[in-house]
N, CA, C and O of each residue as an XYZ file, in Angstrom:
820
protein
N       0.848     -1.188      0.000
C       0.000      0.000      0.000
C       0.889      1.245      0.000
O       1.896      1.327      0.703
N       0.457      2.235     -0.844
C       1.489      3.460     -0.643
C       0.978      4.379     -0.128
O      -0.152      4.800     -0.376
N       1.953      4.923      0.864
C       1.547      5.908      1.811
C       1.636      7.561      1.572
O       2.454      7.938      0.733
N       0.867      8.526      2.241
C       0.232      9.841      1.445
C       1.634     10.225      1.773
O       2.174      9.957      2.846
N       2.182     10.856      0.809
C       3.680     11.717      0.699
C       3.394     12.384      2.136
O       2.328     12.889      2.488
N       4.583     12.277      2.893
C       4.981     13.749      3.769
C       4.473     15.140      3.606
O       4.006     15.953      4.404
N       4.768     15.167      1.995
C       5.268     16.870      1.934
C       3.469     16.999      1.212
O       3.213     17.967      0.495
N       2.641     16.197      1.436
C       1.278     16.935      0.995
C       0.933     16.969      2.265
O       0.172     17.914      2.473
N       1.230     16.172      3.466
C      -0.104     16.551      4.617
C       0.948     17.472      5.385
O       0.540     18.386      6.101
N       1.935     17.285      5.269
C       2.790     19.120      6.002
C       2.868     20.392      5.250
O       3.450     21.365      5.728
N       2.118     20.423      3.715
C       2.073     21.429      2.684
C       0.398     21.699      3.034
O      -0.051     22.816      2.778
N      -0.368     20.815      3.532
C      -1.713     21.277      4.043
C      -1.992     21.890      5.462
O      -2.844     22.699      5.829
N      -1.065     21.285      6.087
C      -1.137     22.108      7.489
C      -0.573     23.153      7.347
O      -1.269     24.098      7.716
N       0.755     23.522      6.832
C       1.618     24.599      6.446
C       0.250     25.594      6.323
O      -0.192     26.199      7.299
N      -0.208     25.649      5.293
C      -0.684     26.647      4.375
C      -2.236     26.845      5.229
O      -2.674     27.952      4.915
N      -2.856     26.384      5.856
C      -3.745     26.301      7.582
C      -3.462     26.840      8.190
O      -4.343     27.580      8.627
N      -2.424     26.972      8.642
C      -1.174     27.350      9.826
C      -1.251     28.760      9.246
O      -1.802     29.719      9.787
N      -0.552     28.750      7.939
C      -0.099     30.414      7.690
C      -1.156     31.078      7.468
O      -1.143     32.209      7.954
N      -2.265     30.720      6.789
C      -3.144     31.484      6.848
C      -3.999     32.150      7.528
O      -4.847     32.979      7.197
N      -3.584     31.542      8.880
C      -4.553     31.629     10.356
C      -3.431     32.631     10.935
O      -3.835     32.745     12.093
N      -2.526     33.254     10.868
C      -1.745     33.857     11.738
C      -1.486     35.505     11.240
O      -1.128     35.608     10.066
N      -1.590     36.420     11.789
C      -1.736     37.910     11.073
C      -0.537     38.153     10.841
O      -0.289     39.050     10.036
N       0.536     37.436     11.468
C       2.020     37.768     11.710
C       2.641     37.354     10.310
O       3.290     38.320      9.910
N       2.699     36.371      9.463
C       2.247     36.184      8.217
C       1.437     36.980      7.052
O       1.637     36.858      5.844
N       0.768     37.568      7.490
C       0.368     38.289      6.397
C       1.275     39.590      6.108
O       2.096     40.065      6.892
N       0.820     40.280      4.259
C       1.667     41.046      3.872
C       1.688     42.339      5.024
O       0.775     42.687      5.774
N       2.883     42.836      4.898
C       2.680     44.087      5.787
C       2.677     44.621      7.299
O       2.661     45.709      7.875
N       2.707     42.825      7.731
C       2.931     42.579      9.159
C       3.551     42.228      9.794
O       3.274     41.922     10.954
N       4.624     42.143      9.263
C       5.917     41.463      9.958
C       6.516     40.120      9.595
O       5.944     39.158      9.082
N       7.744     40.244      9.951
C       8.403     38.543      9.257
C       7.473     37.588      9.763
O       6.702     37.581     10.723
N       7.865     36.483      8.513
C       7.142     35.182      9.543
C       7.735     34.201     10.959
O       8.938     33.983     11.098
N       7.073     33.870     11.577
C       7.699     33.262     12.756
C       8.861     32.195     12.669
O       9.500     32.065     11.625
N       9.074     31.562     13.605
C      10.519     30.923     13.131
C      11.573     31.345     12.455
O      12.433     30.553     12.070
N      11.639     32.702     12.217
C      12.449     33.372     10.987
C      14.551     32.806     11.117
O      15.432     33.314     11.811
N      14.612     31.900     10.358
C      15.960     31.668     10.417
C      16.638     30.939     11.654
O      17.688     31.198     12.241
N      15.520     29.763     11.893
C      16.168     28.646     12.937
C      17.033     27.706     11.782
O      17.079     27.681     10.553
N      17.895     26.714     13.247
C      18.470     26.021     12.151
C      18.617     24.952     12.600
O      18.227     25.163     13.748
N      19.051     23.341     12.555
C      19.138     22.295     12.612
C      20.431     21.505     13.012
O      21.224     21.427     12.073
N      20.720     21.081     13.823
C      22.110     21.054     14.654
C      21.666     19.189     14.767
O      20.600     18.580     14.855
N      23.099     18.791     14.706
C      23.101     17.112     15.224
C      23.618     17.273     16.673
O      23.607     18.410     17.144
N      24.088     16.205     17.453
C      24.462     16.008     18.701
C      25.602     17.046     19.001
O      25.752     18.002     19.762
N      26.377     16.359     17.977
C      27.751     17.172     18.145
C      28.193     18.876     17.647
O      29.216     19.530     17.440
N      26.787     19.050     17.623
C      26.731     20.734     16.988
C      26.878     21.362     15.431
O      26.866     22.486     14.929
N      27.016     20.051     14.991
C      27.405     20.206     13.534
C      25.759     20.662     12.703
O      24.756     19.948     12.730
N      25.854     21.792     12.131
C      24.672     22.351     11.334
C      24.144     21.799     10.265
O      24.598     22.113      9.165
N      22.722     20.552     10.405
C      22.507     20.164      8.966
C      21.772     21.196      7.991
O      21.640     21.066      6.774
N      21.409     22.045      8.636
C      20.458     23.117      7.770
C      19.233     24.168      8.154
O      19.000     24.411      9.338
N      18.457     24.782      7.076
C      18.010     25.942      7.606
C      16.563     25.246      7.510
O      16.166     24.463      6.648
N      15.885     25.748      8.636
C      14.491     25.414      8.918
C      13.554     26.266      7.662
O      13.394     27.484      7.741
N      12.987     25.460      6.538
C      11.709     26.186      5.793
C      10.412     25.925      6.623
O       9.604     26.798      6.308
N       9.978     25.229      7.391
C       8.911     24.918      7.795
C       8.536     24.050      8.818
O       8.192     22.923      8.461
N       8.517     24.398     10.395
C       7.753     23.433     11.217
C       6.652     22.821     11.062
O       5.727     23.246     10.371
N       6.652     21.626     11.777
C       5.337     20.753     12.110
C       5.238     21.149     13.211
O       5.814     20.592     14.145
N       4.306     22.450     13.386
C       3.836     22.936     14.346
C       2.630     22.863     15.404
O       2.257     23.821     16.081
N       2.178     21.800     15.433
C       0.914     21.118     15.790
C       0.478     21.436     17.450
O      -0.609     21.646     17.989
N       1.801     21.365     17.929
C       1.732     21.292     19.359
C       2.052     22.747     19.380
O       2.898     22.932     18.505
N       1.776     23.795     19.946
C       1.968     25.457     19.882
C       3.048     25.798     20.632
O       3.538     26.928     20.639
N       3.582     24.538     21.493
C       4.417     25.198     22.467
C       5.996     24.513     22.352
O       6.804     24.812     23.232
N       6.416     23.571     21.221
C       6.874     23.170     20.957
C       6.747     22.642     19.433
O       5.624     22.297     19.064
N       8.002     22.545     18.381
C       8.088     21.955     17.241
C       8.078     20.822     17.743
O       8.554     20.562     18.848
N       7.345     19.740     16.731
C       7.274     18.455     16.623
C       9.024     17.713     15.935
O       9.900     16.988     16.406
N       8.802     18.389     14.689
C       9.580     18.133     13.481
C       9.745     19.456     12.306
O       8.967     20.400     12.168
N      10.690     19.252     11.728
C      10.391     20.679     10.497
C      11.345     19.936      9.089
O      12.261     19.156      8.830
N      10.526     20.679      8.596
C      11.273     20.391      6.938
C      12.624     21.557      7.074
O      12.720     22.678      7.573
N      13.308     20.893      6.552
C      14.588     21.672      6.591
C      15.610     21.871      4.920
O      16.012     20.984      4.168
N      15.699     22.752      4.858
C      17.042     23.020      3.216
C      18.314     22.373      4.191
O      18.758     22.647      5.306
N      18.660     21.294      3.063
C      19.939     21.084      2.803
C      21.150     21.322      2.254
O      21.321     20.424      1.429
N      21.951     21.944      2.263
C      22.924     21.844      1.182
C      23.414     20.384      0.773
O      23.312     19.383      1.482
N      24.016     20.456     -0.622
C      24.805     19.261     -1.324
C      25.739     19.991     -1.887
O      25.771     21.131     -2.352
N      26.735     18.864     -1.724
C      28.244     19.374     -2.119
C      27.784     20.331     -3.602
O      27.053     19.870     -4.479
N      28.254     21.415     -3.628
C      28.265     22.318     -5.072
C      27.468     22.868     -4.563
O      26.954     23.382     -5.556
N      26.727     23.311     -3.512
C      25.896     24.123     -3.413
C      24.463     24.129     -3.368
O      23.663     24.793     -2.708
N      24.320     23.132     -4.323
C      22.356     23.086     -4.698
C      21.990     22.251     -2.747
O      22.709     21.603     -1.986
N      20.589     22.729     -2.659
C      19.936     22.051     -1.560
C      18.910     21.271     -2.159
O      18.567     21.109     -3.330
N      18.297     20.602     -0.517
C      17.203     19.433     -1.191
C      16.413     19.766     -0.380
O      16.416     20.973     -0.140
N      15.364     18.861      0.425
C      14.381     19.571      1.374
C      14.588     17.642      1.792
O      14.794     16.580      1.205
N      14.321     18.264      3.429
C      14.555     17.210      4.286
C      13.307     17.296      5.374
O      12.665     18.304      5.668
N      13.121     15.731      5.969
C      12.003     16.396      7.087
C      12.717     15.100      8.185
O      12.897     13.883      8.139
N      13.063     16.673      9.512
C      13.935     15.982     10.585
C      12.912     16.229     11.690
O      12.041     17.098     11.715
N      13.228     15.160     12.725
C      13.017     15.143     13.847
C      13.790     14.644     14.255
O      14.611     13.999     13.603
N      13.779     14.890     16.497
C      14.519     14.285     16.830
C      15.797     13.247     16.614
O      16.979     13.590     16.576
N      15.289     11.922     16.485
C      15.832     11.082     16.231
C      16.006     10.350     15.179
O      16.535      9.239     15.159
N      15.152     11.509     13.426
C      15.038     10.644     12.828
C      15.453     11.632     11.456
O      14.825     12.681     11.600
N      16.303     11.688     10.140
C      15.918     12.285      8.964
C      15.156     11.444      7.736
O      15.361     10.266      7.443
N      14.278     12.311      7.136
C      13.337     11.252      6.320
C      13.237     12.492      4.915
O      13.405     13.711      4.920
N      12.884     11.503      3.777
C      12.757     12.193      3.077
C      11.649     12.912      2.801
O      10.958     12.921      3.819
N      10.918     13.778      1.557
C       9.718     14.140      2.025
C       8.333     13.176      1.372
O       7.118     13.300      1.529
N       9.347     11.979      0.419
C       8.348     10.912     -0.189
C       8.905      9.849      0.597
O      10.118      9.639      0.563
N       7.987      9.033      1.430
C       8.518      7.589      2.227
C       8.667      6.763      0.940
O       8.117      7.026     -0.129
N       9.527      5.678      1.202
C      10.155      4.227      0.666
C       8.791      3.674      0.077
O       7.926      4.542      0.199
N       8.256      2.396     -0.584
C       7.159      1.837     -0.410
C       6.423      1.793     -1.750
O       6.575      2.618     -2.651
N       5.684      0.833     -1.773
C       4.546      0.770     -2.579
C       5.293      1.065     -4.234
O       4.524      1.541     -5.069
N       6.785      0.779     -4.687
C       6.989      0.713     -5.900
C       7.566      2.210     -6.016
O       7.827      2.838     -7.042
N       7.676      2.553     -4.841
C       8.033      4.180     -4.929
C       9.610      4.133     -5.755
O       9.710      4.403     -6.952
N      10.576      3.812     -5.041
C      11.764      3.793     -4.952
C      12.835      2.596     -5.641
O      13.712      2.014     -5.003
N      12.568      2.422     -6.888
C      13.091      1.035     -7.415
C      14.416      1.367     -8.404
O      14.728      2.464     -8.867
N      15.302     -0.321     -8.631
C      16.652     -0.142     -9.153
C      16.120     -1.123     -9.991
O      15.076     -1.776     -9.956
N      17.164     -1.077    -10.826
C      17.185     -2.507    -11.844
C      18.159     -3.598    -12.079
O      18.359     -4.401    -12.991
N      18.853     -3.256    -10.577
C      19.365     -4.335     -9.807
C      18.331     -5.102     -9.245
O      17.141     -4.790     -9.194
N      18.926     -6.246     -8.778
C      17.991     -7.466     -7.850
C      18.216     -7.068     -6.667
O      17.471     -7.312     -5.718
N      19.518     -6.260     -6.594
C      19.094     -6.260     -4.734
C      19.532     -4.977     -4.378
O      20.507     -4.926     -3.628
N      18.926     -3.732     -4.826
C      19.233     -2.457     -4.905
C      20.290     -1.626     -4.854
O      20.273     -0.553     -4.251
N      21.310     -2.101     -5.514
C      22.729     -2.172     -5.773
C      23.228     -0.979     -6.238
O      22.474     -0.190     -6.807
N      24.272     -0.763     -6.093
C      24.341      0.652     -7.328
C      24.376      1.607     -6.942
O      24.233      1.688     -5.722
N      24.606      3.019     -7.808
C      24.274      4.112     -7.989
C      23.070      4.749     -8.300
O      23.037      5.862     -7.775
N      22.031      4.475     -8.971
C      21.192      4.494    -10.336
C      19.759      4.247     -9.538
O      19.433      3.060     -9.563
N      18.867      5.085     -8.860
C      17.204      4.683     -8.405
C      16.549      5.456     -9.191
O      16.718      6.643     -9.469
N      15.493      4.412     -9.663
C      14.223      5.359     -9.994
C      13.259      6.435     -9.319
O      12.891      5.368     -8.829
N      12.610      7.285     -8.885
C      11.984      7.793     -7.496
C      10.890      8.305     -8.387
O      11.066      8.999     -9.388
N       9.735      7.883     -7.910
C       8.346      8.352     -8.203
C       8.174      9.365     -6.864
O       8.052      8.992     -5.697
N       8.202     10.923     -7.425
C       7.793     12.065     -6.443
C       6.423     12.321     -6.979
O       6.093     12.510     -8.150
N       5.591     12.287     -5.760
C       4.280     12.927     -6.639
C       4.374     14.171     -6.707
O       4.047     14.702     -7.768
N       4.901     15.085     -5.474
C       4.719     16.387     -4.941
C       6.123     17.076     -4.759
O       6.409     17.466     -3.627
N       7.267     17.305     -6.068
C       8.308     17.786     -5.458
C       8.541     18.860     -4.785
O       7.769     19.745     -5.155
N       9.221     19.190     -3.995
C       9.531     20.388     -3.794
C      10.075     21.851     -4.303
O      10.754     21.865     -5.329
N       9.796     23.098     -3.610
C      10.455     24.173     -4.376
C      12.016     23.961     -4.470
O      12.642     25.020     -4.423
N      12.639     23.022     -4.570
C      14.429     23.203     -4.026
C      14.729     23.114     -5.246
O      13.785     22.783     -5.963
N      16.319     23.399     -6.072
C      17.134     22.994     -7.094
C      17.363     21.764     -7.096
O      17.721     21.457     -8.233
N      17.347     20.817     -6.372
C      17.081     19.566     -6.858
C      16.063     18.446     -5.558
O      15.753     18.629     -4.381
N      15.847     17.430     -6.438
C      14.678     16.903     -5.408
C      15.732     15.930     -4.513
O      16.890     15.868     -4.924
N      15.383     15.206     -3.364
C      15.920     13.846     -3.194
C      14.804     13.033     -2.005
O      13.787     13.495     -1.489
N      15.450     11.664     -1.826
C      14.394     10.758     -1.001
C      15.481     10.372     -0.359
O      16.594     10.511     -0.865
N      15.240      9.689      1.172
C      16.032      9.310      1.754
C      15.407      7.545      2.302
O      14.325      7.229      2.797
N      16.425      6.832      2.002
C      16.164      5.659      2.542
C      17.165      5.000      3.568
O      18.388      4.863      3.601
N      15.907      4.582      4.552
C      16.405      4.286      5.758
C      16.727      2.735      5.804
O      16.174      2.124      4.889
N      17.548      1.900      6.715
C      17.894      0.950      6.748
C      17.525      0.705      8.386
O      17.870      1.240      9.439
N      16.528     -0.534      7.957
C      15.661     -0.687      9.413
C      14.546     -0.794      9.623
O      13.930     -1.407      8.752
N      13.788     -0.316     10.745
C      12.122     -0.660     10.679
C      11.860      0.557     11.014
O      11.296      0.725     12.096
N      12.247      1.890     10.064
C      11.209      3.226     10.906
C       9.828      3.191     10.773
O       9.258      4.087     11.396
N       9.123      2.437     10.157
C       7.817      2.344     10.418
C       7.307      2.152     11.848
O       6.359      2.840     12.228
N       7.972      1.111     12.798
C       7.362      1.031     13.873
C       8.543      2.043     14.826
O       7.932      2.556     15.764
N       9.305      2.249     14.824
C      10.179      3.428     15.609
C      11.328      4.018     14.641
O      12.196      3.357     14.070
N      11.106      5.610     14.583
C      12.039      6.443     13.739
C      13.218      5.923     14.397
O      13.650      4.899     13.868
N      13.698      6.236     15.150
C      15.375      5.283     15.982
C      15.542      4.149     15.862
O      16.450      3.628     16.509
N      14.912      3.540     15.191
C      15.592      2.082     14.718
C      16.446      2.028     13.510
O      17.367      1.235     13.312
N      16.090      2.825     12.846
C      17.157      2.695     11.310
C      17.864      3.206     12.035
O      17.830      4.018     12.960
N      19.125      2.118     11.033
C      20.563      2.491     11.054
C      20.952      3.332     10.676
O      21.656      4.163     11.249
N      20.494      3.312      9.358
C      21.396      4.408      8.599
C      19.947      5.042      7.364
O      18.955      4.546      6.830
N      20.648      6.406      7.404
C      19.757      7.129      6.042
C      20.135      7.432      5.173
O      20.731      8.507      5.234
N      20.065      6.703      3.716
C      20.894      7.269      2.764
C      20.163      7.492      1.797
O      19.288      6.815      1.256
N      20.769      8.973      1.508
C      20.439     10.609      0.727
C      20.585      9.922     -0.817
O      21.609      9.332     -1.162
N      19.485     10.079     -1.631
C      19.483      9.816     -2.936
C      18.908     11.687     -3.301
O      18.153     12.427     -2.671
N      19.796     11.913     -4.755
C      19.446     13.438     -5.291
C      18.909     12.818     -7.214
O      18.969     11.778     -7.870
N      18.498     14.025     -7.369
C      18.617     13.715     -8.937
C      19.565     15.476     -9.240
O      19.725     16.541     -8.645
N      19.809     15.079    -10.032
C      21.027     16.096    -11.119
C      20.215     17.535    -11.012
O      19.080     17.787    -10.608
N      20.963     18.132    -11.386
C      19.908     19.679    -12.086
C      20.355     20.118    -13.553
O      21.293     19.840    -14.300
N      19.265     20.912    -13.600
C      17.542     20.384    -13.594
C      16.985     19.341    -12.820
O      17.843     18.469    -12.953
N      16.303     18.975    -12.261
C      15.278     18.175    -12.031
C      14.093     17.798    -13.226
O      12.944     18.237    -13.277
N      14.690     16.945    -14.063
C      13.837     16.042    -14.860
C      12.894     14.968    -14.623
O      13.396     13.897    -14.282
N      11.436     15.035    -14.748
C      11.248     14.048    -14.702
C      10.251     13.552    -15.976
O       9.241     14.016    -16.504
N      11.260     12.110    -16.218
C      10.891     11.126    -16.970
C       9.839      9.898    -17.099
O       9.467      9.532    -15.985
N       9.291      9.202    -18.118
C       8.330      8.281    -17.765
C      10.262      6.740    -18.066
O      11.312      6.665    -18.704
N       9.589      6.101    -17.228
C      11.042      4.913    -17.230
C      10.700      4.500    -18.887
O      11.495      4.976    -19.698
N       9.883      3.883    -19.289
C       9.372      3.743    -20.549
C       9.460      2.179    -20.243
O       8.946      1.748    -19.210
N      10.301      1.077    -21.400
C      10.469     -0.196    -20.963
C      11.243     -1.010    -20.201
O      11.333     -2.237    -20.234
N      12.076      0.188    -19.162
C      13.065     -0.174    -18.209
C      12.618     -1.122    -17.577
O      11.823     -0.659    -16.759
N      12.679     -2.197    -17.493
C      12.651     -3.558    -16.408
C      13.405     -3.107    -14.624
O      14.536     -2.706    -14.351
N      12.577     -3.304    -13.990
C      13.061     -2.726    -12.317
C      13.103     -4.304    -11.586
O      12.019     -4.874    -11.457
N      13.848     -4.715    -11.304
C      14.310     -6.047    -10.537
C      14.139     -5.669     -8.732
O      14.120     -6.620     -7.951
N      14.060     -4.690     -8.371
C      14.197     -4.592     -6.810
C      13.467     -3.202     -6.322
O      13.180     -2.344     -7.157
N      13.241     -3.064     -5.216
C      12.289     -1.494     -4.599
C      13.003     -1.720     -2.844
O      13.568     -2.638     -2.248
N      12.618     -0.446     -2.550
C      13.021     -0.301     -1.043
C      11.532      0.287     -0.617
O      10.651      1.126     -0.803
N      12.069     -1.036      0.216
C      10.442     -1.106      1.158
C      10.196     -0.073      2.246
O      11.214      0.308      2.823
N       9.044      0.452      2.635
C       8.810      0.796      4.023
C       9.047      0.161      5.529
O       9.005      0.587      6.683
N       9.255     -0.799      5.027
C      10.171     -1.280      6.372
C      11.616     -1.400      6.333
O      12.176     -2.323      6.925
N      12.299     -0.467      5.630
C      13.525     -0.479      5.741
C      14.493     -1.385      4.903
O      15.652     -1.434      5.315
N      14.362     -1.681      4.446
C      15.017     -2.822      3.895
C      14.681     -3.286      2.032
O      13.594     -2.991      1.537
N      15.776     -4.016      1.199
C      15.554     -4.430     -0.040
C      14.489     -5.654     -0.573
O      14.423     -6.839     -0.248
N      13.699     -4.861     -1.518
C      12.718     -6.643     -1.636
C      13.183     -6.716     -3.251
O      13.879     -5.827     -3.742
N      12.729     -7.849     -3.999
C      13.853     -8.381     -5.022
C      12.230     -8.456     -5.634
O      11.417     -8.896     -4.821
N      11.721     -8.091     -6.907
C      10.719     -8.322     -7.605
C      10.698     -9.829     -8.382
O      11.541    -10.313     -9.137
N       9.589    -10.305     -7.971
C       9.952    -11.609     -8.843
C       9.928    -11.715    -10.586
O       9.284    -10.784    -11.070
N      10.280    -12.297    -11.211
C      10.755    -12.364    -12.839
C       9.555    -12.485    -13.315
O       8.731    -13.290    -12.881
N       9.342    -11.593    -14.366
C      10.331    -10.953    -15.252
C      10.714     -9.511    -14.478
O      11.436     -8.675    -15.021
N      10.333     -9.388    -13.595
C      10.639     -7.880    -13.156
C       9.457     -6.761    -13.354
O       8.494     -6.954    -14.096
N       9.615     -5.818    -12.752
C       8.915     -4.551    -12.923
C       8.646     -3.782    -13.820
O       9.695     -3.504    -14.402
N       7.517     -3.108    -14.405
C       7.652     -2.141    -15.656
C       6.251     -1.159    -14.789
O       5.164     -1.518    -14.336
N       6.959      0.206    -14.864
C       5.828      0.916    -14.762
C       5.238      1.413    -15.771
O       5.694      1.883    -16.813
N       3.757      1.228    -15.247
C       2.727      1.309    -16.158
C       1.204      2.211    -14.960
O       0.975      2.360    -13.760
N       0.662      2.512    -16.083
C      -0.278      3.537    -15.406
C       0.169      4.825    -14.594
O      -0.795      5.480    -14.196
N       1.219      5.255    -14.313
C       1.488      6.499    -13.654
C       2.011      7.694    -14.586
O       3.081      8.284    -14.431
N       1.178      7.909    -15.456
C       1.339      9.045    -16.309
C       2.507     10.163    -15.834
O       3.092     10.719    -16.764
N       2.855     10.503    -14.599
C       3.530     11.958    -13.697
C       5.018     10.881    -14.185
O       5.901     11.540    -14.733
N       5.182     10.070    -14.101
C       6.593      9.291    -14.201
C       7.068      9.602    -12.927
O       6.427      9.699    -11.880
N       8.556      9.782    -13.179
C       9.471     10.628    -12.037
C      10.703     10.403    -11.918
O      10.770      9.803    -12.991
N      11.931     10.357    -11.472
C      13.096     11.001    -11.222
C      13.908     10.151    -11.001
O      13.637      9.371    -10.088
N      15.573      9.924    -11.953
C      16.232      9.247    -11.865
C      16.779     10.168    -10.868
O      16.586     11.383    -10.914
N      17.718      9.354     -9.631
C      18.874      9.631     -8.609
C      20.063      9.418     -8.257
O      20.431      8.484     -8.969
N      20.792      9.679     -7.671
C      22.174      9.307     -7.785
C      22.164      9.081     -5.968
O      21.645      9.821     -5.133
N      22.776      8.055     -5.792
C      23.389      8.088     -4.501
C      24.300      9.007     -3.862
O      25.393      9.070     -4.424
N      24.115      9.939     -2.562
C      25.027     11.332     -2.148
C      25.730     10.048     -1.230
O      26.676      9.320     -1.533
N      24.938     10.069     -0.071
C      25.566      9.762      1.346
C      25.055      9.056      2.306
O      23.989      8.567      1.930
N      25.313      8.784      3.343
C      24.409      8.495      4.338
C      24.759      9.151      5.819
O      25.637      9.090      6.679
N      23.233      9.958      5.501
C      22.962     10.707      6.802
C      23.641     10.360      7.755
O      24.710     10.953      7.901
N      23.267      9.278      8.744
C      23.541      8.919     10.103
C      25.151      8.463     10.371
O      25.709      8.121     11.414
N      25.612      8.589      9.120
C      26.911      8.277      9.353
C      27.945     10.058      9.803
O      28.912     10.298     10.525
N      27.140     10.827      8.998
C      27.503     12.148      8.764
C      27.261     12.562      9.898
O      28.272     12.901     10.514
N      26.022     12.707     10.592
C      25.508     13.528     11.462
C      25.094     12.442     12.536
O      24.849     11.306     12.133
N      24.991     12.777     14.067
C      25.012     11.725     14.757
C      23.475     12.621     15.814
O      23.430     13.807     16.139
N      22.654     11.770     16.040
C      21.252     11.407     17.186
C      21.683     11.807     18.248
O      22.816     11.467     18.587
N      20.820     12.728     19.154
C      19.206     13.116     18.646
C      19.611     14.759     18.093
O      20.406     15.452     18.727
N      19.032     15.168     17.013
C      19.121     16.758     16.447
C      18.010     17.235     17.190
O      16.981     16.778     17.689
N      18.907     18.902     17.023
C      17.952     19.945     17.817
C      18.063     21.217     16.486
O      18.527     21.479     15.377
N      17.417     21.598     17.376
C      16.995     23.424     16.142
C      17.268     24.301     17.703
O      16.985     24.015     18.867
N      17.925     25.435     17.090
C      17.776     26.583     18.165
C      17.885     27.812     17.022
O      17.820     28.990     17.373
């Protein structure tokens, strides 16, 4: 089953949120949060806050955050505490190679909803963050190039996907062909992996 992107039900509260606040509107002053930023354990800065998950009034939950990538371009990230995620989860055929066991450089990424950034990316976790964000091991940062193109795969055969539970599943033969998703979406390149870079639990001040 594939699950509703991140970045549509925090792009619906977002835009709830801002519209309900006078401090936000033209003519009235910056918007709140103006220029927090995103710190790992060891103080090291992953980036600039675009947008809390502000649910609870007296505390951030989580926030989408700009990344930089080496050369400069950013991506859009959504951190909490103990966890970085991308803003499309793993799952449901989202995230596939045409390796058997997701090998490589080279993912396909079906974004329904990209973001405003210079380039898009997804992050896949290694582990079970479905039932606890602190269980993956590791998060590793997939980008696509710039521009941000996106393509239909056409008769590319996909042998493997990364599941929502963390981990590689191997498509059985003949393999994968997408079909029916008119939007296509986005070849990636492997950057890094998060948790190796930046170390649990991140804060914003």
């Amino acid at each position: 089953m594939r699950r509703i992107p991140i970045v549509v039900a925090l792009s619906l509260l977002a835009v709830a949120s801002f519209a309900q606040r006078p401090e936000n509107n033209p003519g009235q002053g910056p918007p709140r949060h103006c220029c927090a930023r995103v710190y790992d354990a060891g103080g090291k800065e992953i980036g600039e806050v675009i947008r809390w998950d502000d649910r609870v009034p007296n505390y951030p939950l989580s926030a989408i955050v700009r990344y930089k990538l080496k050369g400069g371009d950013d991506v859009a990230l959504a951190i909490a505490p103990e966890s970085i995620r991308g803003l499309q989860e793993p799952g449901g055929s989202v995230a596939i190679f045409t390796t058997p066991d997701c090998s490589g450089n080279s993912m396909f990424a079906m974004l329904w909803v990209p973001p405003l950034t210079k380039r898009y990316a997804m992050v896949l976790p290694v582990g079970n963050p479905s039932t606890l964000m602190s269980a993956a091991t590791n998060a590793w940062l997939w980008a696509t190039d710039y521009p941000p193109a996106r393509v239909s795969p056409g008769a590319t055969v996909f042998n493997s996907q990364w599941t929502e539970s963390g981990n590689c599943q191997p498509y059985p033969a003949p393999g994968y062909t997408v079909t029916g998703t008119p939007l296509g979406g986005f070849w990636m390149r492997r950057v890094e992996d998060l948790y190796a870079k930046f170390k649990r639990p991140f804060y914003s001040k």
